[in-house]
C-alpha positions in Angstrom: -129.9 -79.0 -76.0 -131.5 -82.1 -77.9 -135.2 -83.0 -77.8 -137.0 -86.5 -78.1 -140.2 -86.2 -79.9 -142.8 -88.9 -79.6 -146.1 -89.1 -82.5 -148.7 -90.5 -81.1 -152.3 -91.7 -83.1 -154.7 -91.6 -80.6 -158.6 -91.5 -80.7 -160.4 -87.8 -81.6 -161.4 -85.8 -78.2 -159.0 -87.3 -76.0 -157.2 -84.0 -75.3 -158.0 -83.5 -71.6 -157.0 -87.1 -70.6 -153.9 -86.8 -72.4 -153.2 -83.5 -70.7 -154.1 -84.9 -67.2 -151.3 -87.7 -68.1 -149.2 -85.8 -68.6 -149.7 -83.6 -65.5 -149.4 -86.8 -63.4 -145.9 -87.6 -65.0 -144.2 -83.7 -64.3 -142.4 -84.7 -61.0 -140.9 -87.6 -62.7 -139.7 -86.1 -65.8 -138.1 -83.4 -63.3 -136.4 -85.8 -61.3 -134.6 -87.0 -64.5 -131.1 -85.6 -64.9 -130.5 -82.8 -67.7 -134.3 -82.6 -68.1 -135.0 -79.4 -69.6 -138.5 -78.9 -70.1 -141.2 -80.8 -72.2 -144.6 -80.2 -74.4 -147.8 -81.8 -75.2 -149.2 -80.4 -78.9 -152.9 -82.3 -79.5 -155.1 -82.3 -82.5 -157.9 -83.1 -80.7 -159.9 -83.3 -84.0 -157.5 -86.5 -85.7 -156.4 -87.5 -82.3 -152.8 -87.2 -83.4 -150.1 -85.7 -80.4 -146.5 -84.9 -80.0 -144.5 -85.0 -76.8 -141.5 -82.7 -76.9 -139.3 -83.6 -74.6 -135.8 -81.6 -73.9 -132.2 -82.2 -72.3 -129.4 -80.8 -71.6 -127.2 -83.2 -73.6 -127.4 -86.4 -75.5 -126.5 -88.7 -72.8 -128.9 -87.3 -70.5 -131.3 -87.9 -73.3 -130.2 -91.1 -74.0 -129.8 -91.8 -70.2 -133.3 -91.2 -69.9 -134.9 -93.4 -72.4 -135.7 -96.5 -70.4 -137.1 -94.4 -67.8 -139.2 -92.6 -70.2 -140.5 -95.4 -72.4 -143.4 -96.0 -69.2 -144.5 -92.7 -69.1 -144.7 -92.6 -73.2 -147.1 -95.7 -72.6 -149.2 -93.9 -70.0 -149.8 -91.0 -72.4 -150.3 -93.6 -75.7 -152.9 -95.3 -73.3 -154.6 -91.7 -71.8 -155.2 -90.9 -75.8 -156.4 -94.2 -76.9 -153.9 -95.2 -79.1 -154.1 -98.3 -80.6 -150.6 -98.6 -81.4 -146.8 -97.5 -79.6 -145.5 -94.2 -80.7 -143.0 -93.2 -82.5 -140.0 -91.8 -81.3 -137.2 -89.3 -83.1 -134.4 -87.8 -81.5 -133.2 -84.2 -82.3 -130.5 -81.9 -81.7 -131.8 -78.5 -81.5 -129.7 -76.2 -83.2 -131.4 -72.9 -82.6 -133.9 -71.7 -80.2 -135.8 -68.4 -81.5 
């Protein structure tokens, strides 16, 4: 399994907006091959947020970037961030 995890630094309280962004965005990131499952973590007190985002396999991952870079806006743009996030890609090598 791998996982893309996106930073984002948003404006403080923007939580629910980010959330209902991301809701909006489920039957897409479904529709993507290998997708696996994903997560929103919010500090809605900083502002700052992760997207976790897994696959079944690096090239569905990678397969899955250019489709995925919109939606990554949406959710910059729900929390008010004033600049793109950034974006690391993992292998997940155990799963407790």
């Amino acid at each position: 399994m791998f996982a893309r995890v996106s930073t984002y630094k948003g404006s403080p309280g923007r939580a629910v907006e980010a959330s209902r962004q991301i809701e909006e965005t489920t039957d897409r990131l479904r529709a993507m091959t290998g997708f696996a499952g994903a997560y929103l973590l919010i500090d809605n007190t900083s502002g700052k947020a992760l997207t976790i985002t897994l696959w079944e396999s690096a090239e569905a991952m990678q397969a899955s970037a250019a489709a995925a870079n919109p939606l990554r806006d949406m959710v910059a743009q729900a929390l008010g961030a004033a600049e793109p996030p950034s974006v690391e890609m993992f292998e997940v090598a155990s799963r407790i």
